[in-house]
N, CA, C and O atoms as CSV, one atom per row, in Angstrom:
chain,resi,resn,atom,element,x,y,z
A,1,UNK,N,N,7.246,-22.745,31.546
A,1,UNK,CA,C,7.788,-23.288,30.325
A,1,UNK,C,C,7.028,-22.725,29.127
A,1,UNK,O,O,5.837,-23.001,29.265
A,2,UNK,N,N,7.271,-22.002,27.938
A,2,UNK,CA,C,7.381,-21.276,26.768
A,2,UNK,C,C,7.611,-22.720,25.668
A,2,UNK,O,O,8.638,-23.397,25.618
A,3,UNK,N,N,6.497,-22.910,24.946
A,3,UNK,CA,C,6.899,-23.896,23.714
A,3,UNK,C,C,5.577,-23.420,22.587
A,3,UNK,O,O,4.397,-23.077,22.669
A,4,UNK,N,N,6.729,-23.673,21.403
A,4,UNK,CA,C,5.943,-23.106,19.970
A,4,UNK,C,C,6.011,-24.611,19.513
A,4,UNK,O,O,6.779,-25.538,19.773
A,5,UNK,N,N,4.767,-24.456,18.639
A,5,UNK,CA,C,5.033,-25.927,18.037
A,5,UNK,C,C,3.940,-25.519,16.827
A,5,UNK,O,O,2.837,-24.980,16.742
A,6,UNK,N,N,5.268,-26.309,15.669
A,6,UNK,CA,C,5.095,-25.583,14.168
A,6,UNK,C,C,4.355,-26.957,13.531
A,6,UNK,O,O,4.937,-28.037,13.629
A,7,UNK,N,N,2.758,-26.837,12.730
A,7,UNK,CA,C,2.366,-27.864,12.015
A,7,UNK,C,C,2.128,-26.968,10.834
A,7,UNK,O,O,1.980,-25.777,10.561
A,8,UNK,N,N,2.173,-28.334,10.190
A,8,UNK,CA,C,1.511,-27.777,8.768
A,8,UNK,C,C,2.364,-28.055,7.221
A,8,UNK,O,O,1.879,-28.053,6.090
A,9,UNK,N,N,3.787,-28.286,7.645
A,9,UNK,CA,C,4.857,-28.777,6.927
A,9,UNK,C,C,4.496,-29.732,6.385
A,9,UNK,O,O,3.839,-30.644,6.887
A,10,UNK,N,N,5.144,-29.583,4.526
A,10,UNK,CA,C,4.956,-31.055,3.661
A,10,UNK,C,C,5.606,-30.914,2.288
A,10,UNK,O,O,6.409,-30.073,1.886
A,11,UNK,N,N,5.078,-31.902,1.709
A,11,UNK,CA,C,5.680,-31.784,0.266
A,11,UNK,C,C,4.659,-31.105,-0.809
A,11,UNK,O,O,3.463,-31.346,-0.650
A,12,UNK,N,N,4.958,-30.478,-1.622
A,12,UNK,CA,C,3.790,-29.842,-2.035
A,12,UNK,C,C,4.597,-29.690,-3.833
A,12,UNK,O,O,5.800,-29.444,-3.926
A,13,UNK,N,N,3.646,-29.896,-5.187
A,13,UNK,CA,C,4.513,-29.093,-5.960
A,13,UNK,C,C,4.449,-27.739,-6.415
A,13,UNK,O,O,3.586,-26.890,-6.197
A,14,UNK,N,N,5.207,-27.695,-6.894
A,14,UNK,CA,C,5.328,-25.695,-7.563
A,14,UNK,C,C,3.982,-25.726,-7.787
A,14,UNK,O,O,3.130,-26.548,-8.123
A,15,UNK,N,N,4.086,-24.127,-7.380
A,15,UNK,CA,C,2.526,-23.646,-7.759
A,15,UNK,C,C,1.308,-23.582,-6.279
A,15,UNK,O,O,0.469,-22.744,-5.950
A,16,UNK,N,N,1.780,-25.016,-5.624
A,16,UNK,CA,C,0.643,-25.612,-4.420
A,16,UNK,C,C,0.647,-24.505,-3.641
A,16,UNK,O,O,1.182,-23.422,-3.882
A,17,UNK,N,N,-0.134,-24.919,-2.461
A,17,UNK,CA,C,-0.153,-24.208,-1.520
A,17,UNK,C,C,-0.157,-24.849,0.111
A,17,UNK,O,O,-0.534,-26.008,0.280
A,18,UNK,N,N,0.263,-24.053,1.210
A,18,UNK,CA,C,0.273,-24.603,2.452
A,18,UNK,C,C,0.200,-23.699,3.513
A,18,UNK,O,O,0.633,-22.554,3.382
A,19,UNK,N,N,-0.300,-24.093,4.540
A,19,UNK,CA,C,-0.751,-22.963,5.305
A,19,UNK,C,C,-0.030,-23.412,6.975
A,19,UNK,O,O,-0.285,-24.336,7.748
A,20,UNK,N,N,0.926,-22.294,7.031
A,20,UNK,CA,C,1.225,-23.368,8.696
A,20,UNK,C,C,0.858,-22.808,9.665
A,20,UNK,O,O,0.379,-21.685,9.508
A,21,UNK,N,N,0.937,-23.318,10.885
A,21,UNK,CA,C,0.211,-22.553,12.378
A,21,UNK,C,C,1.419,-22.945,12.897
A,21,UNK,O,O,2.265,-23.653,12.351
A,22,UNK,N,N,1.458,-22.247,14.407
A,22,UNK,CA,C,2.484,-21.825,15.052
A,22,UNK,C,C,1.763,-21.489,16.440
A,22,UNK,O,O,1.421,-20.332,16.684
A,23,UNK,N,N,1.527,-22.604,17.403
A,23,UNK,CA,C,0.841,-22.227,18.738
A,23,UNK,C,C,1.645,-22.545,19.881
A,23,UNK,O,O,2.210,-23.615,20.105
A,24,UNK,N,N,1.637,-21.459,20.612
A,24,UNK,CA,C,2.433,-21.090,21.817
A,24,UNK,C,C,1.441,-21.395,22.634
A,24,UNK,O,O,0.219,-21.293,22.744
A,25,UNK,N,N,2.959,-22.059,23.499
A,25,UNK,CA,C,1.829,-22.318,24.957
A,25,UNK,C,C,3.115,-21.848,25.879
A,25,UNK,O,O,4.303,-21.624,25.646
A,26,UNK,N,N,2.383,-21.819,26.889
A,26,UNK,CA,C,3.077,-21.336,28.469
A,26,UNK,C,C,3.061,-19.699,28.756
A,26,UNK,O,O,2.353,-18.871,28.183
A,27,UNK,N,N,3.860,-19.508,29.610
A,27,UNK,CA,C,3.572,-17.570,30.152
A,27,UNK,C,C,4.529,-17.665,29.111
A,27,UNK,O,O,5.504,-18.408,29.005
A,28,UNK,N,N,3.836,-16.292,27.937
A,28,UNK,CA,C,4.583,-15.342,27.480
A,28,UNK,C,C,3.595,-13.950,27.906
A,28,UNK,O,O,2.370,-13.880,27.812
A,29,UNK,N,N,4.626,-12.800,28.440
A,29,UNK,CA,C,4.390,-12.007,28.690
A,29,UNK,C,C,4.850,-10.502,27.276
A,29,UNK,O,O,5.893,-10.352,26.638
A,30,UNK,N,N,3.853,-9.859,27.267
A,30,UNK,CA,C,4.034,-8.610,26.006
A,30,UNK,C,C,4.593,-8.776,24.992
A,30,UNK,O,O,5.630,-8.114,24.943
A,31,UNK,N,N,4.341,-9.546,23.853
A,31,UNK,CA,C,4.553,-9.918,22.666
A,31,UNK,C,C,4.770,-8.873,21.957
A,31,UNK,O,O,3.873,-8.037,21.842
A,32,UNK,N,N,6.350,-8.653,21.161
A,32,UNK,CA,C,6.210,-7.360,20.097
A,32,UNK,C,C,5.753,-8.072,18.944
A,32,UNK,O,O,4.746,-7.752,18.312
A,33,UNK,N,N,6.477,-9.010,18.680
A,33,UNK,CA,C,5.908,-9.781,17.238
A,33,UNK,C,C,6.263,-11.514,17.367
A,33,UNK,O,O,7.113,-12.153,17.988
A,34,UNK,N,N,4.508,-12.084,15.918
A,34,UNK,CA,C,5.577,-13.278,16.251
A,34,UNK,C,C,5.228,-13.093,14.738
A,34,UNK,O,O,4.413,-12.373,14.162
A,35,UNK,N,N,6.515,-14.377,14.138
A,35,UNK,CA,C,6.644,-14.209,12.694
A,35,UNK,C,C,7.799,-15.732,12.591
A,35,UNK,O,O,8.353,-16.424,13.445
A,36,UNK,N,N,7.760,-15.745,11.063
A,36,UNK,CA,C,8.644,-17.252,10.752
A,36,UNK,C,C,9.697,-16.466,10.052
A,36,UNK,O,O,9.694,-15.366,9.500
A,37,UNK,N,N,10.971,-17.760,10.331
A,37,UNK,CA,C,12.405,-17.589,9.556
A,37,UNK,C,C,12.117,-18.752,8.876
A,37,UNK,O,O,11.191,-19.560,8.937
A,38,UNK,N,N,13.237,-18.644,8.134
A,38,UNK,CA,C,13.467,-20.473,7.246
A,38,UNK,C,C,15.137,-20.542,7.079
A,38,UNK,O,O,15.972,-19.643,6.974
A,39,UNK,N,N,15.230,-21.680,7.095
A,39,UNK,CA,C,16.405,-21.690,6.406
A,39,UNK,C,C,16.589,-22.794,5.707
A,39,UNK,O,O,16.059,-23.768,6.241
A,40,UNK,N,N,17.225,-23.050,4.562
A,40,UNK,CA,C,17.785,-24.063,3.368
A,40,UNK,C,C,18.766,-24.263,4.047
A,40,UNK,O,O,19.218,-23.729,5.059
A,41,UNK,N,N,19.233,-25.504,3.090
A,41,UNK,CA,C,20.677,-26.267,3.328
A,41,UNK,C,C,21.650,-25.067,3.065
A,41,UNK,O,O,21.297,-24.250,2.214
A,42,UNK,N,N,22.646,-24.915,3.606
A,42,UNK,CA,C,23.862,-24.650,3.372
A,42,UNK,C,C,23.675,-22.546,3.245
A,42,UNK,O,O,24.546,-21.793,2.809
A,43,UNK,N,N,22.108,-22.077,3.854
A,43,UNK,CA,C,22.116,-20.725,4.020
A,43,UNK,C,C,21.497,-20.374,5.406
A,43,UNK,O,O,21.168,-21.238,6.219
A,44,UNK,N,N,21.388,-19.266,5.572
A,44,UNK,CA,C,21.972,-18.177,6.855
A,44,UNK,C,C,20.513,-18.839,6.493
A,44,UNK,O,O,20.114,-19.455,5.504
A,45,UNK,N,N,19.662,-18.298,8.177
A,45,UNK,CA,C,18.438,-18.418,8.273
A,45,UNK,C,C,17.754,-17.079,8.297
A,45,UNK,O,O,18.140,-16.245,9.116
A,46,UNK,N,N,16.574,-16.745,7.306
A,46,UNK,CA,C,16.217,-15.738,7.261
A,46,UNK,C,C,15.011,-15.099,7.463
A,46,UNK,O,O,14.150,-15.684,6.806
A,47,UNK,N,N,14.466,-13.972,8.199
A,47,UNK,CA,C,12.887,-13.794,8.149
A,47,UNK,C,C,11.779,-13.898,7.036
A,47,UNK,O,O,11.669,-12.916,6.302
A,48,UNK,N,N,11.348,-14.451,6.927
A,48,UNK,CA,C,10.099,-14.823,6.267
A,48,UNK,C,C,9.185,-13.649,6.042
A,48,UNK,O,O,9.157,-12.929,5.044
A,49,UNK,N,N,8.334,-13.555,7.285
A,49,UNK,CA,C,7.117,-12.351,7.782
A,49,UNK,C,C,7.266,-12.578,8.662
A,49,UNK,O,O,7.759,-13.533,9.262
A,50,UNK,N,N,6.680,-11.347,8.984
A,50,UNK,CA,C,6.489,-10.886,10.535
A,50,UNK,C,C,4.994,-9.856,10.930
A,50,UNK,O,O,4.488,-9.069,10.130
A,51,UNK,N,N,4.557,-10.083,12.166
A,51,UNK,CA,C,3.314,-9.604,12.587
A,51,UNK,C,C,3.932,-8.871,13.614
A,51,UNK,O,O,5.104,-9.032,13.955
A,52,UNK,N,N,3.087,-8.005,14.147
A,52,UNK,CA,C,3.266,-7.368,15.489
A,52,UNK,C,C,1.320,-7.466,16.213
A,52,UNK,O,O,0.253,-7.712,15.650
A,53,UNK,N,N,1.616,-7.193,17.396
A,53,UNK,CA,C,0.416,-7.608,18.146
A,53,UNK,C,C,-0.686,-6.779,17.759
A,53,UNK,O,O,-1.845,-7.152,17.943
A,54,UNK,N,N,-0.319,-5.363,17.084
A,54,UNK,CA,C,-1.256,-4.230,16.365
A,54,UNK,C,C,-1.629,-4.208,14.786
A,54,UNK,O,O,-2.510,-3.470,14.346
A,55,UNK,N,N,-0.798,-5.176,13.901
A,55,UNK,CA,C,-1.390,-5.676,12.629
A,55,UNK,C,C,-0.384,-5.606,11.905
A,55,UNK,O,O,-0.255,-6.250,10.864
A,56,UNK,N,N,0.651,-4.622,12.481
A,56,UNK,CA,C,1.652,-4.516,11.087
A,56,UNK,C,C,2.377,-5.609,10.874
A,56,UNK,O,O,2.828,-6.403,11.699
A,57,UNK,N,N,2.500,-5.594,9.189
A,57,UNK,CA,C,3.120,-6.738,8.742
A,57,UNK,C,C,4.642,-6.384,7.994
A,57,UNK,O,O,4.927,-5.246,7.622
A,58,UNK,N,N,5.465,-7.444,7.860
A,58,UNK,CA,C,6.127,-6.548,6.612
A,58,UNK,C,C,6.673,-8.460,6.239
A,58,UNK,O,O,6.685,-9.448,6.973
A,59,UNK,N,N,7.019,-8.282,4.916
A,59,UNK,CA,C,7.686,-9.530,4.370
A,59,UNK,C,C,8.883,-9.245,3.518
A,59,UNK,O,O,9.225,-8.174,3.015
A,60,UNK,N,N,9.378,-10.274,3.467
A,60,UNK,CA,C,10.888,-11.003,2.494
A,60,UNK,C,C,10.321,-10.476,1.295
A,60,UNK,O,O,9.184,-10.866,1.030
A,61,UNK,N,N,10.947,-9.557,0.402
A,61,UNK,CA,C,10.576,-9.301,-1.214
A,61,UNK,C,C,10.785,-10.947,-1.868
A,61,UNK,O,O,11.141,-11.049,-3.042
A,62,UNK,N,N,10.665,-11.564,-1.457
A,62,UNK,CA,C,10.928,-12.716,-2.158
A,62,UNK,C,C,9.440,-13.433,-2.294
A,62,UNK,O,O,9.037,-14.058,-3.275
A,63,UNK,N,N,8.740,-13.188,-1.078
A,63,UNK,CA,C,7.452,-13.418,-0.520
A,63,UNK,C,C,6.166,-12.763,-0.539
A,63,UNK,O,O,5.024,-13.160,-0.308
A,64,UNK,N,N,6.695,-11.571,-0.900
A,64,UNK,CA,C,5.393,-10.830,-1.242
A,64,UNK,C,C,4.427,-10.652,-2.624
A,64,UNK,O,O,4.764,-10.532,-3.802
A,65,UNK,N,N,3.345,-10.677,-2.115
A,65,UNK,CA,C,2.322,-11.130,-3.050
A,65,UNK,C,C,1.781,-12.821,-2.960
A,65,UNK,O,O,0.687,-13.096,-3.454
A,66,UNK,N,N,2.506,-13.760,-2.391
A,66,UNK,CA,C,2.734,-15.176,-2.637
A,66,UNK,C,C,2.114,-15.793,-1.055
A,66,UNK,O,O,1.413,-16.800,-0.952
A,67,UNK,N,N,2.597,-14.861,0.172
A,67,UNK,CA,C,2.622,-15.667,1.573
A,67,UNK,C,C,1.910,-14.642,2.239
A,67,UNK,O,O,2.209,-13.490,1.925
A,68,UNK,N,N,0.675,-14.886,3.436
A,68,UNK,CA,C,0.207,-13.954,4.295
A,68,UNK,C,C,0.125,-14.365,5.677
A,68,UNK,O,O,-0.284,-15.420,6.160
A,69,UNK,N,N,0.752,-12.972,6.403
A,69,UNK,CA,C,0.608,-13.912,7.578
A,69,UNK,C,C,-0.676,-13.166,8.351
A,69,UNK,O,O,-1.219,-12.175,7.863
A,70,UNK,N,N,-1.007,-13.642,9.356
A,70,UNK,CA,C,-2.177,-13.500,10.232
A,70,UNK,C,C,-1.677,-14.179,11.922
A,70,UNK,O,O,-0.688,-14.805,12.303
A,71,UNK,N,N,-2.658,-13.779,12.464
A,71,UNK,CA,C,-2.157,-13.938,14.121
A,71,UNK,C,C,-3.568,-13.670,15.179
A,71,UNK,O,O,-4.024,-12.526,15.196
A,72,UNK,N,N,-4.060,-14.467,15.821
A,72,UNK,CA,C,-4.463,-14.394,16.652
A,72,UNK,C,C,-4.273,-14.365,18.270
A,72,UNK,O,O,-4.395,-15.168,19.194
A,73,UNK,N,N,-3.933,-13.091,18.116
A,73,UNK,CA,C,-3.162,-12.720,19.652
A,73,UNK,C,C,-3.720,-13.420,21.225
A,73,UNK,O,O,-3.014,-13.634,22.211
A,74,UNK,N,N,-5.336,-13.705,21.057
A,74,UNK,CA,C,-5.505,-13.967,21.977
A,74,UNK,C,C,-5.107,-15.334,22.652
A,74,UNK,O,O,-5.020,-15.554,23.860
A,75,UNK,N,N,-4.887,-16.190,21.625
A,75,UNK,CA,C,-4.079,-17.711,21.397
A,75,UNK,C,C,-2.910,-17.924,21.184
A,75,UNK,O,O,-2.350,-19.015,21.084
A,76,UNK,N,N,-2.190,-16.194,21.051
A,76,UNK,CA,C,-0.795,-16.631,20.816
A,76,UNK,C,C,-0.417,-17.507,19.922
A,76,UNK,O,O,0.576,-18.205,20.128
A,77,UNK,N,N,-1.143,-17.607,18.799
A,77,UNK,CA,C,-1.095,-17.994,17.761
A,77,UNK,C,C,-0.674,-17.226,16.547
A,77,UNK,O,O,-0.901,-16.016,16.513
A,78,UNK,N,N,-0.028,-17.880,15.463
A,78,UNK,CA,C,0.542,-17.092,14.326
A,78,UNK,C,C,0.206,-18.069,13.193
A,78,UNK,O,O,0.193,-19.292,13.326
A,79,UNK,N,N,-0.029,-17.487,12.213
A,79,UNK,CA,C,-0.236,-18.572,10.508
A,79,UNK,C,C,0.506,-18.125,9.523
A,79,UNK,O,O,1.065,-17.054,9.756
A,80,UNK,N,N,0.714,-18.664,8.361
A,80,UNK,CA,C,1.727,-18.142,7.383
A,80,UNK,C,C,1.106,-19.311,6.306
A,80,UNK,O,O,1.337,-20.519,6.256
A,81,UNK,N,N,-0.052,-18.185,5.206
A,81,UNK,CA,C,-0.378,-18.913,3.904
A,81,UNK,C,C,0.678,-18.505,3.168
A,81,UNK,O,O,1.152,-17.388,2.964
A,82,UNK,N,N,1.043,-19.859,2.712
A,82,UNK,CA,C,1.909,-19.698,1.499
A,82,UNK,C,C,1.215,-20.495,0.090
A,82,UNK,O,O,0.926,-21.682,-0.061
A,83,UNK,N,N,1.083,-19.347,-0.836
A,83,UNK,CA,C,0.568,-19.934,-2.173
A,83,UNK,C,C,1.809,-19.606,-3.365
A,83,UNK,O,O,2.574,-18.660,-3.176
A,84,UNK,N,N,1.901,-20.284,-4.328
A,84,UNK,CA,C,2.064,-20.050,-5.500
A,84,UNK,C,C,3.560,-20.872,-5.139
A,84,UNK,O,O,4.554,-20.517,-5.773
A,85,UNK,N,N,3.705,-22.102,-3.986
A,85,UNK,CA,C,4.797,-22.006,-3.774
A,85,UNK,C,C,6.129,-22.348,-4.726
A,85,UNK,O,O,5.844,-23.266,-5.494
A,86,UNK,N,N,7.323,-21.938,-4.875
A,86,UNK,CA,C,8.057,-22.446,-5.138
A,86,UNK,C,C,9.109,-23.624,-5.157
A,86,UNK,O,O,8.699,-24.603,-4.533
A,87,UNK,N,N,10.438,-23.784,-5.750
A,87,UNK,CA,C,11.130,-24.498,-5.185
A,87,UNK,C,C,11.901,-24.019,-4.395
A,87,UNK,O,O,12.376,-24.678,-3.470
A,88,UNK,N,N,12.205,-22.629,-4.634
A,88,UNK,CA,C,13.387,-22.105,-3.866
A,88,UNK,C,C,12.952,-21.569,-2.386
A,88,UNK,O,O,13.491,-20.750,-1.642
A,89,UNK,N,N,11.822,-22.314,-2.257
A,89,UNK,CA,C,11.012,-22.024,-0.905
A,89,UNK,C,C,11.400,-22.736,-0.250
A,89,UNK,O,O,11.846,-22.328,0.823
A,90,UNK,N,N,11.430,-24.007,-0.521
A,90,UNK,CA,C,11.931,-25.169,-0.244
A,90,UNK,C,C,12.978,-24.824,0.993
A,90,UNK,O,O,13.894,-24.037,0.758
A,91,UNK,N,N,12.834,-25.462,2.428
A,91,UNK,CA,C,12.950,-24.921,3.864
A,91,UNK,C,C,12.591,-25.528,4.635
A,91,UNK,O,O,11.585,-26.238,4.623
A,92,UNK,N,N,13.648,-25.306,5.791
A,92,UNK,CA,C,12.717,-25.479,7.623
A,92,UNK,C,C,12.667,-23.996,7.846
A,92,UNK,O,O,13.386,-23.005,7.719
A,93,UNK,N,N,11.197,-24.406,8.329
A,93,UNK,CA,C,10.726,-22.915,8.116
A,93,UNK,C,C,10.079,-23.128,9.785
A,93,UNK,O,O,9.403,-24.085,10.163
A,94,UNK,N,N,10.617,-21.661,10.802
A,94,UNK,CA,C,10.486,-21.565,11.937
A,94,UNK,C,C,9.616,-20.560,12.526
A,94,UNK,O,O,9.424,-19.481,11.966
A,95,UNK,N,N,8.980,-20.937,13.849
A,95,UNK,CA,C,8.266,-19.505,14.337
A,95,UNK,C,C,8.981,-18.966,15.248
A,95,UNK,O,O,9.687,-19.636,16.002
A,96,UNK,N,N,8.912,-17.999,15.284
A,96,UNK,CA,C,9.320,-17.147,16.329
A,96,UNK,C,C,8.488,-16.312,16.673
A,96,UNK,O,O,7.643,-15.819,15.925
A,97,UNK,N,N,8.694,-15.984,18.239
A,97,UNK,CA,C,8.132,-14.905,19.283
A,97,UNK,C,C,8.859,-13.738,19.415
A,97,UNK,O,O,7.698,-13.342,19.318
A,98,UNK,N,N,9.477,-12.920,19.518
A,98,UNK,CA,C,9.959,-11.851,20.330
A,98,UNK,C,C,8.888,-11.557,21.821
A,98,UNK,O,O,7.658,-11.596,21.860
A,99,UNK,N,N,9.733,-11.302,22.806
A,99,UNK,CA,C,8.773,-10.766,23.500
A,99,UNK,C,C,9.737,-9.090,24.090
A,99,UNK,O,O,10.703,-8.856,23.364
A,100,UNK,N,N,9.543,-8.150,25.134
A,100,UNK,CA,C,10.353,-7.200,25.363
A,100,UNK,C,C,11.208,-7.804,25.980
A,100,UNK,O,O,12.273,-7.214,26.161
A,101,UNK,N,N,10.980,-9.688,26.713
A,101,UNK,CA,C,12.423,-9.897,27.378
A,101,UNK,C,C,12.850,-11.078,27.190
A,101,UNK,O,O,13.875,-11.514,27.714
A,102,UNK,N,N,12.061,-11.756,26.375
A,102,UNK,CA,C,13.047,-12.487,26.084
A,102,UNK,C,C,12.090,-13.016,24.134
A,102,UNK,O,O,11.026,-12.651,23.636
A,103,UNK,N,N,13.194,-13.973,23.643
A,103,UNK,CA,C,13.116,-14.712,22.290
A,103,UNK,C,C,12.840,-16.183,22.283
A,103,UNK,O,O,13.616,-17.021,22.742
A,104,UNK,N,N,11.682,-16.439,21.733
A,104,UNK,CA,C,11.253,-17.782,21.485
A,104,UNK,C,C,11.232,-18.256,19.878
A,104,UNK,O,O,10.940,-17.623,18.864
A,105,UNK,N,N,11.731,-19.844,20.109
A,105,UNK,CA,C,11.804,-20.354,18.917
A,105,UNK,C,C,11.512,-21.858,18.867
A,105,UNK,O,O,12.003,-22.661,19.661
A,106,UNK,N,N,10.591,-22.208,17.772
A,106,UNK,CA,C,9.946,-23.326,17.670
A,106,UNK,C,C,10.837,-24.614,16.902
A,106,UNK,O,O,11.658,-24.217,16.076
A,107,UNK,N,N,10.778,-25.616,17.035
A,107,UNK,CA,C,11.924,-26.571,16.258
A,107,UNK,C,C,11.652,-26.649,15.156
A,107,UNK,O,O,12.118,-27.707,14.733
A,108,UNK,N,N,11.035,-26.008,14.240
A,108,UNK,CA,C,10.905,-26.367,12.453
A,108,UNK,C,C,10.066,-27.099,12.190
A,108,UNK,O,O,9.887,-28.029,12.976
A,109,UNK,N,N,9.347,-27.011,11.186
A,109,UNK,CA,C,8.444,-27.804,10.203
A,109,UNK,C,C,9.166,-27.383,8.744
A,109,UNK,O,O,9.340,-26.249,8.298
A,110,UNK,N,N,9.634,-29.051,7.978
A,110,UNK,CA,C,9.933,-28.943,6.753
A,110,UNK,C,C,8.747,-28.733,5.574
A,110,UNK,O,O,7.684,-29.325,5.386
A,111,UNK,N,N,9.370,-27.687,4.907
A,111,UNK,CA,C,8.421,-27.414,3.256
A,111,UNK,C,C,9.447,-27.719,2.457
A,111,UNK,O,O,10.626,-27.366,2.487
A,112,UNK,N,N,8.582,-28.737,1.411
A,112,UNK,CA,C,10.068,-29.224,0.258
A,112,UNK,C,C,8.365,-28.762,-1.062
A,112,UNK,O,O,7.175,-29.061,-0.963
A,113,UNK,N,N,8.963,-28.144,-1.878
A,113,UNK,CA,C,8.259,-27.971,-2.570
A,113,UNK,C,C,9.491,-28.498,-4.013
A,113,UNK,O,O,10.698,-28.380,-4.222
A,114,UNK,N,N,8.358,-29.069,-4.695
A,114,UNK,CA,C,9.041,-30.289,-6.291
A,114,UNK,C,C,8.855,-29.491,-7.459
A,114,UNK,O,O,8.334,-28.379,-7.378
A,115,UNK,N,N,9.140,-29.848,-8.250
A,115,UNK,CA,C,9.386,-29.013,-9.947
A,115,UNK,C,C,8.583,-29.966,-10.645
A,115,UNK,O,O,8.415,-29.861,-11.860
């Protein structure tokens, strides 16, 4: 059994900051990347950042400069600082695994960020 489980979710206002973790447990075998989606009410769900097990990163132009992610492979662990946050951040914001055979996904932690 494969389970992600997302803390770190809250209310925060513009500007704040929050930092979430994302720890996997069970056999996952050869990780290409793990990284978060989000999605708002009433939109498609979309990648956030993303890590790969060798460092590369890449992010949402929406996110860059603002969110960093980091990963400690040996824990199968993933983080995602988010500073300067917004409202339009405002999200269930998810982790995900890729592995070469299969896709893991964690049930959400809400970020509501206020004006």
């Amino acid at each position: 059994q494969v389970q992600l489980v997302e803390s770190g979710g809250g209310l925060v206002q513009a500007g704040g900051s929050l930092r979430l973790s994302c720890a996997a447990s069970g056999r996952i075998f050869s990780i290409n990347y793990m990284g978060w989606y989000r999605q708002a009410p009433g939109k498609q769900r979309e990648s956030v950042a993303r890590i790969t097990t060798g460092g590369s990163t890449n992010y949402a132009e929406s996110v860059k400069g603002r969110f960093t992610i980091s990963r400690d492979n040996a824990k199968n662990t993933v983080y995602l600082q988010m500073n300067s946050l917004k409202p339009e951040d405002t999200a269930v914001y998810y982790c995900n695994v890729l592995t070469s055979w299969d896709n893991y996904w964690g049930q959400g932690t809400q970020v509501t960020v206020s004006s």
